[in-house]
Structures are given as structure tokens and as C-alpha cells.
PDB file of N, CA, C and O in Angstrom, chain B, residues numbered from 101:
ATOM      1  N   UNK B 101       6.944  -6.376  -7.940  1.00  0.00           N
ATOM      2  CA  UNK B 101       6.937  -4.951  -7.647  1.00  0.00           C
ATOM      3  C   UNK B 101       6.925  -4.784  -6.121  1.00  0.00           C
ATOM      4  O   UNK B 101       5.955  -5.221  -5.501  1.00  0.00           O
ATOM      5  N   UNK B 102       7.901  -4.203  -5.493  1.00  0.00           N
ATOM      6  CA  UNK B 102       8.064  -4.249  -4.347  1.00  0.00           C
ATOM      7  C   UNK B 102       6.606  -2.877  -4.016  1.00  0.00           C
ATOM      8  O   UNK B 102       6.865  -2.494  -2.876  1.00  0.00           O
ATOM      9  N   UNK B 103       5.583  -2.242  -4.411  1.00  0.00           N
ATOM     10  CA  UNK B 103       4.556  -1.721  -4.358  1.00  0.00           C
ATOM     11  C   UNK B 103       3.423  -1.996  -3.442  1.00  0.00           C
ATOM     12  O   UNK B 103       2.639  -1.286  -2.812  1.00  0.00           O
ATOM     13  N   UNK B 104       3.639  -3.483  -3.610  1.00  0.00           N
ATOM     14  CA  UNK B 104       2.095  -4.809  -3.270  1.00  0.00           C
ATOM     15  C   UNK B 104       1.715  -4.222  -2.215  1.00  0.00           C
ATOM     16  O   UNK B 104       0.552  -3.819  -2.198  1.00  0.00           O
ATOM     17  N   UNK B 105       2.354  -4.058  -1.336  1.00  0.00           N
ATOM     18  CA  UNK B 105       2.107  -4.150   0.152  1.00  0.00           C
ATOM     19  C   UNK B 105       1.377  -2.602   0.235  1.00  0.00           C
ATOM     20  O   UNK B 105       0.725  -2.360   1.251  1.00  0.00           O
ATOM     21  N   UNK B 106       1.457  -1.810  -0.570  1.00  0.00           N
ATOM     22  CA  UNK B 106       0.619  -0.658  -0.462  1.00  0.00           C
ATOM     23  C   UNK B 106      -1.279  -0.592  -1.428  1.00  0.00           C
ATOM     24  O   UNK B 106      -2.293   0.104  -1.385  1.00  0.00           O
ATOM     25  N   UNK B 107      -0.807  -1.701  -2.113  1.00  0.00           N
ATOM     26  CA  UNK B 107      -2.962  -1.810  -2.515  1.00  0.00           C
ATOM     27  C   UNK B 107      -3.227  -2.669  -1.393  1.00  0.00           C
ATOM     28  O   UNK B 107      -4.264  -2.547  -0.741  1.00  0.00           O
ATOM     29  N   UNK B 108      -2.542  -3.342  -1.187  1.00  0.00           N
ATOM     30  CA  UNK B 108      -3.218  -4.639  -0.007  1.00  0.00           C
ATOM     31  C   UNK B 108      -3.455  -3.757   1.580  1.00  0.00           C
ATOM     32  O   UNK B 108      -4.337  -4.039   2.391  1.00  0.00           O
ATOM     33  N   UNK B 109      -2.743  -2.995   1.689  1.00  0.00           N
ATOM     34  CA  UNK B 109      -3.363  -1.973   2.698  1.00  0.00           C
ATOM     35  C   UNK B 109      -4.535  -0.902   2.861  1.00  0.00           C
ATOM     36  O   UNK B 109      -5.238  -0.594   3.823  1.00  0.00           O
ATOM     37  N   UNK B 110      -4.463  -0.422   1.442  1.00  0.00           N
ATOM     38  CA  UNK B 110      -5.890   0.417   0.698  1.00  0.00           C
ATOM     39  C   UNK B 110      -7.088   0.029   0.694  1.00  0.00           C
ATOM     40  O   UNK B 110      -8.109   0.651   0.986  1.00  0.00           O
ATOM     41  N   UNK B 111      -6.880  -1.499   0.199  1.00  0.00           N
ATOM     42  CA  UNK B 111      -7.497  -2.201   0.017  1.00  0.00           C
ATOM     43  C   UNK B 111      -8.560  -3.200   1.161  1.00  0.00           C
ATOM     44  O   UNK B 111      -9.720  -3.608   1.103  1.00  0.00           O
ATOM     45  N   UNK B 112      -7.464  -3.300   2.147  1.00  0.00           N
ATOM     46  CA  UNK B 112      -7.948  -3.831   3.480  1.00  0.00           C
ATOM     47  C   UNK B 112      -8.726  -2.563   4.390  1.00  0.00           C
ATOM     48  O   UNK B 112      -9.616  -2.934   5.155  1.00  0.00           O
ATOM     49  N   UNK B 113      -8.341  -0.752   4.309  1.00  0.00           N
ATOM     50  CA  UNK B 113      -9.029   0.444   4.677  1.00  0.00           C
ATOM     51  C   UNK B 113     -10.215   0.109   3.594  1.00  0.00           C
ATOM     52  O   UNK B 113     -11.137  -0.594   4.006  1.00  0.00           O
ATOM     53  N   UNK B 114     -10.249   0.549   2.286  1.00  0.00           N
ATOM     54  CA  UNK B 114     -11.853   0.380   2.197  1.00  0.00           C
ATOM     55  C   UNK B 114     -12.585  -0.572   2.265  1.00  0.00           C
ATOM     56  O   UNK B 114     -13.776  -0.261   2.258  1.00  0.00           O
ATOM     57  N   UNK B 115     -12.253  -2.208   2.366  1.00  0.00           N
ATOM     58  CA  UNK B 115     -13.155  -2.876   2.650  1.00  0.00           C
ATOM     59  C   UNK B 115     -13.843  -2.458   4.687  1.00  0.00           C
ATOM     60  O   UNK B 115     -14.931  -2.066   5.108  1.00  0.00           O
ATOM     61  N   UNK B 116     -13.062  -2.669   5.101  1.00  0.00           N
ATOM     62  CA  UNK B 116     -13.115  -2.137   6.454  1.00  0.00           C
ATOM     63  C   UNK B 116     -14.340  -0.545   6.183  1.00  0.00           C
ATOM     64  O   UNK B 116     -15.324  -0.513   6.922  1.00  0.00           O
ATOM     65  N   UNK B 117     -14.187   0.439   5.309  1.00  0.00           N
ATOM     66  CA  UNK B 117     -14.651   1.722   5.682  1.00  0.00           C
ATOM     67  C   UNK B 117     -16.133   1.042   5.121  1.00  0.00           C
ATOM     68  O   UNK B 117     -17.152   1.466   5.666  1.00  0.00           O
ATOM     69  N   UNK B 118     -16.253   0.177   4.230  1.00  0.00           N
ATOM     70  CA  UNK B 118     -17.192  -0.017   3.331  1.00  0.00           C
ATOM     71  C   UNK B 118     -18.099  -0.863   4.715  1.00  0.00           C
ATOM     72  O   UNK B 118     -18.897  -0.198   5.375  1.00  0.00           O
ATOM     73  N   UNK B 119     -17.885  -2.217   5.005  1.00  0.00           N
ATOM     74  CA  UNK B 119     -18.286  -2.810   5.998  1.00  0.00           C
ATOM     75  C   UNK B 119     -18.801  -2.646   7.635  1.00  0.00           C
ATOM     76  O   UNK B 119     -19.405  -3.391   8.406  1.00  0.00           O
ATOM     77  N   UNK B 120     -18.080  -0.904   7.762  1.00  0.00           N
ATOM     78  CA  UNK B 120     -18.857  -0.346   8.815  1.00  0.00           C
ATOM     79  C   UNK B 120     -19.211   0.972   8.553  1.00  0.00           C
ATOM     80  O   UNK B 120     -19.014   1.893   9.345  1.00  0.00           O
ATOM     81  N   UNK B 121     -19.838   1.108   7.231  1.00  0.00           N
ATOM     82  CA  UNK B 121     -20.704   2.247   7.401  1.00  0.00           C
ATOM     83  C   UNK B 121     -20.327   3.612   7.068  1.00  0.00           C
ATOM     84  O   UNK B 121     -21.020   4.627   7.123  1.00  0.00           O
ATOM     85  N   UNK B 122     -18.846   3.438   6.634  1.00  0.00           N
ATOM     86  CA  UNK B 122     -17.775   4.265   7.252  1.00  0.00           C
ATOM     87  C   UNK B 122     -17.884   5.334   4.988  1.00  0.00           C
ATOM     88  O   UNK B 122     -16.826   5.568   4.404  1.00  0.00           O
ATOM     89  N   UNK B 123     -19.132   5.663   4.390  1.00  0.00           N
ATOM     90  CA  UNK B 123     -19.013   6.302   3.220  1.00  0.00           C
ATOM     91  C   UNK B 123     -17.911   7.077   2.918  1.00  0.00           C
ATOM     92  O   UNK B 123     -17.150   6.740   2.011  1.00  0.00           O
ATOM     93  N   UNK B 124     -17.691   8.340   3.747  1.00  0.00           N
ATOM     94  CA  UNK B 124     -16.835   9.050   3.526  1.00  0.00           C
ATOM     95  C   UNK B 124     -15.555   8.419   3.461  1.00  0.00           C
ATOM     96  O   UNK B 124     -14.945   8.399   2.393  1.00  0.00           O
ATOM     97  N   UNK B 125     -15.032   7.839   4.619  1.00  0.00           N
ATOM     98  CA  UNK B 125     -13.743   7.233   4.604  1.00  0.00           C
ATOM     99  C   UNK B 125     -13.395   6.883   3.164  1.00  0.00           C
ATOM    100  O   UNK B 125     -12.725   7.536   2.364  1.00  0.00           O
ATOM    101  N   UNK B 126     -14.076   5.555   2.992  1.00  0.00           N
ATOM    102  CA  UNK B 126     -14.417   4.435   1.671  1.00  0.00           C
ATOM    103  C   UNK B 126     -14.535   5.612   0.041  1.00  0.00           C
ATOM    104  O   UNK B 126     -14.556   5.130  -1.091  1.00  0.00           O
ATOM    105  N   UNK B 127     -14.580   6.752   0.250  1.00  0.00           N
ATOM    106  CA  UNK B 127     -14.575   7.615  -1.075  1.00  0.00           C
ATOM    107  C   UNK B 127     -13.116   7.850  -0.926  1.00  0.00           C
ATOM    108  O   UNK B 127     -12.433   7.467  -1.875  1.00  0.00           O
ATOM    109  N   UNK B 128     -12.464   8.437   0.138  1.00  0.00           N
ATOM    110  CA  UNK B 128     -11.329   8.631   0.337  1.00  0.00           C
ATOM    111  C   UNK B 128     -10.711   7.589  -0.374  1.00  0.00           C
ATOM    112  O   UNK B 128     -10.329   7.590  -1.544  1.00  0.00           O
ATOM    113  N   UNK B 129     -10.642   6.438   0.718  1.00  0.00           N
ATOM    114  CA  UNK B 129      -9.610   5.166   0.344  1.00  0.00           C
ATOM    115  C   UNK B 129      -9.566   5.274  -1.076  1.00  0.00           C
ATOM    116  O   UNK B 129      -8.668   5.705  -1.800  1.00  0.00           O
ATOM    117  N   UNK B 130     -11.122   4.629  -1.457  1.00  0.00           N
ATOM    118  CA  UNK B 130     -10.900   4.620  -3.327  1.00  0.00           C
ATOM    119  C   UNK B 130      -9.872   5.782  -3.756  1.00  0.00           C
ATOM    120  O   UNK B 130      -8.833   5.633  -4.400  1.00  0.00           O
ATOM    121  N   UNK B 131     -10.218   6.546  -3.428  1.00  0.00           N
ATOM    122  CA  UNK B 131      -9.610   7.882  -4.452  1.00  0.00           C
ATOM    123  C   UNK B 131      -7.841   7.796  -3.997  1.00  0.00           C
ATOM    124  O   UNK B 131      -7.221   8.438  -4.846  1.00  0.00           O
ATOM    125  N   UNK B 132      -7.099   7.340  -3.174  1.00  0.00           N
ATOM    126  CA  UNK B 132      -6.356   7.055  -2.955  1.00  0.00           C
ATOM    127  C   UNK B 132      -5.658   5.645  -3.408  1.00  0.00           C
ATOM    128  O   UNK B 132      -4.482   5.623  -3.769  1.00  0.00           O
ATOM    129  N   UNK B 133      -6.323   4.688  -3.371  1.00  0.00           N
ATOM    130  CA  UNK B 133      -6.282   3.662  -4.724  1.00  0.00           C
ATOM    131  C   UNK B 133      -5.748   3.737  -5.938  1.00  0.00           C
ATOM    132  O   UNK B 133      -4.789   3.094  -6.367  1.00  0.00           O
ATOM    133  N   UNK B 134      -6.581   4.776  -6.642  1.00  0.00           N
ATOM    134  CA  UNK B 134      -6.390   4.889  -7.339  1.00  0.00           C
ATOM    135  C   UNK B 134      -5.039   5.704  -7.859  1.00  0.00           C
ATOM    136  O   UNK B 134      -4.309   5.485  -8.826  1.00  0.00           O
ATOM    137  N   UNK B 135      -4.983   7.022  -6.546  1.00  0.00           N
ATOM    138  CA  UNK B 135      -3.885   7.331  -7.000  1.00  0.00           C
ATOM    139  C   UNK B 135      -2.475   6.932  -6.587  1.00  0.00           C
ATOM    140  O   UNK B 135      -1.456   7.542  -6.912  1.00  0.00           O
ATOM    141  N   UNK B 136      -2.520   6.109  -6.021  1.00  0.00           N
ATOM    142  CA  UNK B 136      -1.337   4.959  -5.863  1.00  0.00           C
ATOM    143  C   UNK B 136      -1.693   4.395  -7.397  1.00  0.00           C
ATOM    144  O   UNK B 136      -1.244   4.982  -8.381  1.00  0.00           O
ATOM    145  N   UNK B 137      -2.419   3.377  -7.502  1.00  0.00           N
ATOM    146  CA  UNK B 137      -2.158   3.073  -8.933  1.00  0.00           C
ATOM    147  C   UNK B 137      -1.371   3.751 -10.097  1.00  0.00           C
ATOM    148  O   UNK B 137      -0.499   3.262 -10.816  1.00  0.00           O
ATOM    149  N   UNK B 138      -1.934   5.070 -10.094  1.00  0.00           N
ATOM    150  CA  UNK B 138      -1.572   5.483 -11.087  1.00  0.00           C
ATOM    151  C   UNK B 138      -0.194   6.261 -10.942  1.00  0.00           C
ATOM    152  O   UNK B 138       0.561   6.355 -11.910  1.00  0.00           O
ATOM    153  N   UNK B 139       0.113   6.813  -9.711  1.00  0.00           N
ATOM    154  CA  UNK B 139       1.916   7.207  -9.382  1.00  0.00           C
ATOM    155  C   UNK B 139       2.884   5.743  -9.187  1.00  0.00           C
ATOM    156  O   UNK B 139       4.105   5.621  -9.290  1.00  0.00           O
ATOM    157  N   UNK B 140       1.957   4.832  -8.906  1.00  0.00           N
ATOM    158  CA  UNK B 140       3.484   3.590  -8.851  1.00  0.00           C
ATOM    159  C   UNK B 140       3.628   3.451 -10.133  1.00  0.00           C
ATOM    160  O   UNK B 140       4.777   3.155 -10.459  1.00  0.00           O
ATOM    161  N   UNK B 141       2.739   3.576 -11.136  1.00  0.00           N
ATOM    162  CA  UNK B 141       2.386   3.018 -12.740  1.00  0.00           C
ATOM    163  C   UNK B 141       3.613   3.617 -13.318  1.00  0.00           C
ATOM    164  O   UNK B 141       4.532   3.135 -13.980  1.00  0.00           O
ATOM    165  N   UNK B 142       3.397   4.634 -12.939  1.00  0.00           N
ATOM    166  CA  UNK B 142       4.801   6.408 -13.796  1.00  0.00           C
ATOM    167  C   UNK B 142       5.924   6.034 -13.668  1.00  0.00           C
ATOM    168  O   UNK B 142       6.816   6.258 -14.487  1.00  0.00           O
ATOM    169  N   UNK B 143       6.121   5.072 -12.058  1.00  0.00           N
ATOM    170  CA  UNK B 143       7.360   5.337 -11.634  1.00  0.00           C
ATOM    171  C   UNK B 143       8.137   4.095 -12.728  1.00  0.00           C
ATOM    172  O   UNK B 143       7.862   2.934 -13.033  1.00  0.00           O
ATOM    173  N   UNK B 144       9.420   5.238 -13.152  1.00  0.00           N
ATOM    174  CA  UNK B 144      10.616   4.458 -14.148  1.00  0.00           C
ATOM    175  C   UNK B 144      11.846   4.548 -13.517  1.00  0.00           C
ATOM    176  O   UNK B 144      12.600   5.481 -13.241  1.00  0.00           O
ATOM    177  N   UNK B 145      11.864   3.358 -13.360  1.00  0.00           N
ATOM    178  CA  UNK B 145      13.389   3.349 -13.157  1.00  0.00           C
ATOM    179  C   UNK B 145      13.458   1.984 -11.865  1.00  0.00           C
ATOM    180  O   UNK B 145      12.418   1.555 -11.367  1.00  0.00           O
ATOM    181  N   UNK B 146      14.340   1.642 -11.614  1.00  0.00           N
ATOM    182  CA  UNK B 146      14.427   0.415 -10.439  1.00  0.00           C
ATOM    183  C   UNK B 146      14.020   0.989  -9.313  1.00  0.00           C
ATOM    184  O   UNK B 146      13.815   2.203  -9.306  1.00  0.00           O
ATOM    185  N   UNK B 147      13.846   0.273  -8.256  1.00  0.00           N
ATOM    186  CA  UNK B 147      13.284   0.417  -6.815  1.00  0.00           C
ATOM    187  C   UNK B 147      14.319   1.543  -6.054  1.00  0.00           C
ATOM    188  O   UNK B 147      15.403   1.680  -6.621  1.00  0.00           O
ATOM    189  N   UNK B 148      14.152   2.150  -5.146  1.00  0.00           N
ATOM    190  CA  UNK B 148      15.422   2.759  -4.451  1.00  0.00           C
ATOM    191  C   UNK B 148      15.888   1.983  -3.221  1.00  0.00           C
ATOM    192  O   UNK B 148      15.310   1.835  -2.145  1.00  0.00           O
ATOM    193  N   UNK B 149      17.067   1.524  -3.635  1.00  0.00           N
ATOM    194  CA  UNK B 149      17.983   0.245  -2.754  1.00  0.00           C
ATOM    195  C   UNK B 149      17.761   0.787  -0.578  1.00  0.00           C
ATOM    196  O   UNK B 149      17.518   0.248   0.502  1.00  0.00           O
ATOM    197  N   UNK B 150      18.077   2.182  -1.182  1.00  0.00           N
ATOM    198  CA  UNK B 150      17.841   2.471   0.375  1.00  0.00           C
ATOM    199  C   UNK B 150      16.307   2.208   1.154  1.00  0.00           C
ATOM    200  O   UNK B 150      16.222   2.404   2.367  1.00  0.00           O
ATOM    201  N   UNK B 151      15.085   1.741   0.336  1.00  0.00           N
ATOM    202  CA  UNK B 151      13.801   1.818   0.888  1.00  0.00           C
ATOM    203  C   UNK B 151      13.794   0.698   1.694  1.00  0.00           C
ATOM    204  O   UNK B 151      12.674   0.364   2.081  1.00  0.00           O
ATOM    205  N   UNK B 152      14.929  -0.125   2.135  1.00  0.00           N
ATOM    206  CA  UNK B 152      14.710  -1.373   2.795  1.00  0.00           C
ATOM    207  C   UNK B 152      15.976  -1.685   3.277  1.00  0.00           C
ATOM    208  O   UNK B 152      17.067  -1.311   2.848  1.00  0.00           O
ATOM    209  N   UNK B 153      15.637  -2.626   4.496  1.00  0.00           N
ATOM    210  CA  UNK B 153      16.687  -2.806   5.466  1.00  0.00           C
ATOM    211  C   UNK B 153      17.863  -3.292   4.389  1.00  0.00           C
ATOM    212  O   UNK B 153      17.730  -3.871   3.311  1.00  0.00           O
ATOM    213  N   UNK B 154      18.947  -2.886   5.013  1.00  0.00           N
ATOM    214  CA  UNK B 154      20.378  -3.390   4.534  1.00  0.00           C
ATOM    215  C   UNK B 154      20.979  -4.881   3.656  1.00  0.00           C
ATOM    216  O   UNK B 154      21.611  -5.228   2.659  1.00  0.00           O
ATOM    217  N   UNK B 155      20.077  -5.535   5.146  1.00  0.00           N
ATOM    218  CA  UNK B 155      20.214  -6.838   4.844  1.00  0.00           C
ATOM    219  C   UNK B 155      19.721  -7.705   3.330  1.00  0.00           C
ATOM    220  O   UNK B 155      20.148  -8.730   2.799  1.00  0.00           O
ATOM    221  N   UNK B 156      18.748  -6.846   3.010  1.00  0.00           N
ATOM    222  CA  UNK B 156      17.539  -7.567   1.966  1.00  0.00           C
ATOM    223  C   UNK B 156      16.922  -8.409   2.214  1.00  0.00           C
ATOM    224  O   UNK B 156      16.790  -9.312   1.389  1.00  0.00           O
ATOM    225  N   UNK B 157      16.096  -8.476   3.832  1.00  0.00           N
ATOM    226  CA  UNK B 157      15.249  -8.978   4.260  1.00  0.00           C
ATOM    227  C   UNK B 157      14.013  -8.329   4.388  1.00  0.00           C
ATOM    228  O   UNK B 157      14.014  -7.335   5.113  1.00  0.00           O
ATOM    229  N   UNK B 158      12.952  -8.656   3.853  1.00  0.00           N
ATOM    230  CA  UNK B 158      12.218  -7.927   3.537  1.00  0.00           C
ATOM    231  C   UNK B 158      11.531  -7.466   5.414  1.00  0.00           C
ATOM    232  O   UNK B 158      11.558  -8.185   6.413  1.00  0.00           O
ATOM    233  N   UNK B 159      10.962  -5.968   5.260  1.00  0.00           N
ATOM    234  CA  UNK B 159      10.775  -5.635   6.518  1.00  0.00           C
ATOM    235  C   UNK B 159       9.013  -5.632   6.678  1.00  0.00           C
ATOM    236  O   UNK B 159       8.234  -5.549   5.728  1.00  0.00           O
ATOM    237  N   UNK B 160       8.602  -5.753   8.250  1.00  0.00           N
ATOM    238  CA  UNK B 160       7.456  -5.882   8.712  1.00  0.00           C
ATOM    239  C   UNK B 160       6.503  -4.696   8.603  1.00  0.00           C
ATOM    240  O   UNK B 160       7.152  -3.651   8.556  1.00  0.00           O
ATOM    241  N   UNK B 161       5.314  -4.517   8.552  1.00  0.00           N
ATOM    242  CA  UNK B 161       4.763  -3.680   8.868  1.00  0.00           C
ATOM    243  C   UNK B 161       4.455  -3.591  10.295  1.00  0.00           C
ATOM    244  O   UNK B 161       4.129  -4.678  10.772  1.00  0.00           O
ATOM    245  N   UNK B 162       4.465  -2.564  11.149  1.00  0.00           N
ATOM    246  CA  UNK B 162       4.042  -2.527  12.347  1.00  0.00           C
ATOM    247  C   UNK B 162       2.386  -3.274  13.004  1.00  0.00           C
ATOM    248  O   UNK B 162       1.346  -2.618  12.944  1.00  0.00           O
ATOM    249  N   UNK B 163       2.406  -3.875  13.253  1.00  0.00           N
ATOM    250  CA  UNK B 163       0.855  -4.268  13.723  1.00  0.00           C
ATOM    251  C   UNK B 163       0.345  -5.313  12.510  1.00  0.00           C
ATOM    252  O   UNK B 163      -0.841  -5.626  12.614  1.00  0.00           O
ATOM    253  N   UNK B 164       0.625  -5.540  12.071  1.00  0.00           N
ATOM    254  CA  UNK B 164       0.501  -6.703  11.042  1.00  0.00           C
ATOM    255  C   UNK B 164       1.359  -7.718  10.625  1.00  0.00           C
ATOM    256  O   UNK B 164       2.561  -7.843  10.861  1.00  0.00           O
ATOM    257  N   UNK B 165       0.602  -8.438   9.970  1.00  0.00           N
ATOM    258  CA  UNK B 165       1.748 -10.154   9.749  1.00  0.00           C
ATOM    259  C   UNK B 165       2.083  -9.530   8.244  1.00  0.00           C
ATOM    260  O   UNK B 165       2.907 -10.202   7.625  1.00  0.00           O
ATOM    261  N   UNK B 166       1.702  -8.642   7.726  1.00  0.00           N
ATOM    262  CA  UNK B 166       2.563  -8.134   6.128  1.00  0.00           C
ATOM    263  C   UNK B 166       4.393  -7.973   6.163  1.00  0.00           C
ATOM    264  O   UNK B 166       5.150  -7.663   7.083  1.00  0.00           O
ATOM    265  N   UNK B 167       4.623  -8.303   4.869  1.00  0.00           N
ATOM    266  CA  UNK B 167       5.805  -7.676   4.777  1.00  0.00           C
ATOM    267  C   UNK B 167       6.168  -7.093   3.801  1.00  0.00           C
ATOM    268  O   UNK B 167       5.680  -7.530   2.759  1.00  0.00           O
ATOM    269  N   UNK B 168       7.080  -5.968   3.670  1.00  0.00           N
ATOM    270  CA  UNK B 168       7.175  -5.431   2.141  1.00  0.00           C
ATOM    271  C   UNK B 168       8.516  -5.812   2.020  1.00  0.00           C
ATOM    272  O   UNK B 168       9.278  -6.239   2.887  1.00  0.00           O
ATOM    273  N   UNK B 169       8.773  -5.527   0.406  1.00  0.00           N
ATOM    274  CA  UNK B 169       9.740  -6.208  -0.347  1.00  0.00           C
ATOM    275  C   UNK B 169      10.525  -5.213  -1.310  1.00  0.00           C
ATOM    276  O   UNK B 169      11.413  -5.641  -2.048  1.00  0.00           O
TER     277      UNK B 169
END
């Protein structure tokens, strides 16, 4: 699921909001978690070809060693 790269970011905000203290944030994130979960879940149908470079190399995130797919 070309998706990944969006819990692993959620995921890396609430551990981060959780680890400094940060409650409010960390209710956010979750609740955003979740609703990524549950709108990528819905989505039917194949990926949209245009969400990624031309080439089909998968592209970088800015400021991080991630890549999405």
C-alpha cells in the first residue's frame, strides 16, 4: 500500500508529542491516526498514477531518510 509512509509519520508525531509532555498534541495525532486509518481503509480502487514522480521512483520526504511509494 503505497499509504505506509503516512502511519509511520503519525506515528513518529505522537510518540514524539507523548515523550515530551506534549498531551494535547498526542490526542490530536491519535485522532488523526485513526482517521487516516479509516479513509485509506474506504479507499477502492488502485493508487492514482499521478501521486508520484514519472519515473516510478519512489520519492523522498523532505527532511527525512523516508520514502513513499
Amino acid at each position: 500500500m503505497h499509504h505506509e509512509w503516512v502511519f509511520d509519520v503519525l506515528q513518529d508525531m505522537l510518540s514524539y508529542a507523548t515523550l515530551n509532555g506534549l498531551p494535547r498534541l498526542a490526542e490530536q495525532v491519535a485522532e488523526a491516526l485513526e482517521v487516516a486509518r479509516e479513509e485509506i481503509a474506504a479507499l477502492d480502487g488502485p493508487c492514482d498514477p499521478t501521486d508520484g514522480p514519472a519515473d516510478g521512483a519512489p520519492k523522498t520526504v523532505r527532511g527525512t531518510n523516508r520514502q513513499t511509494h
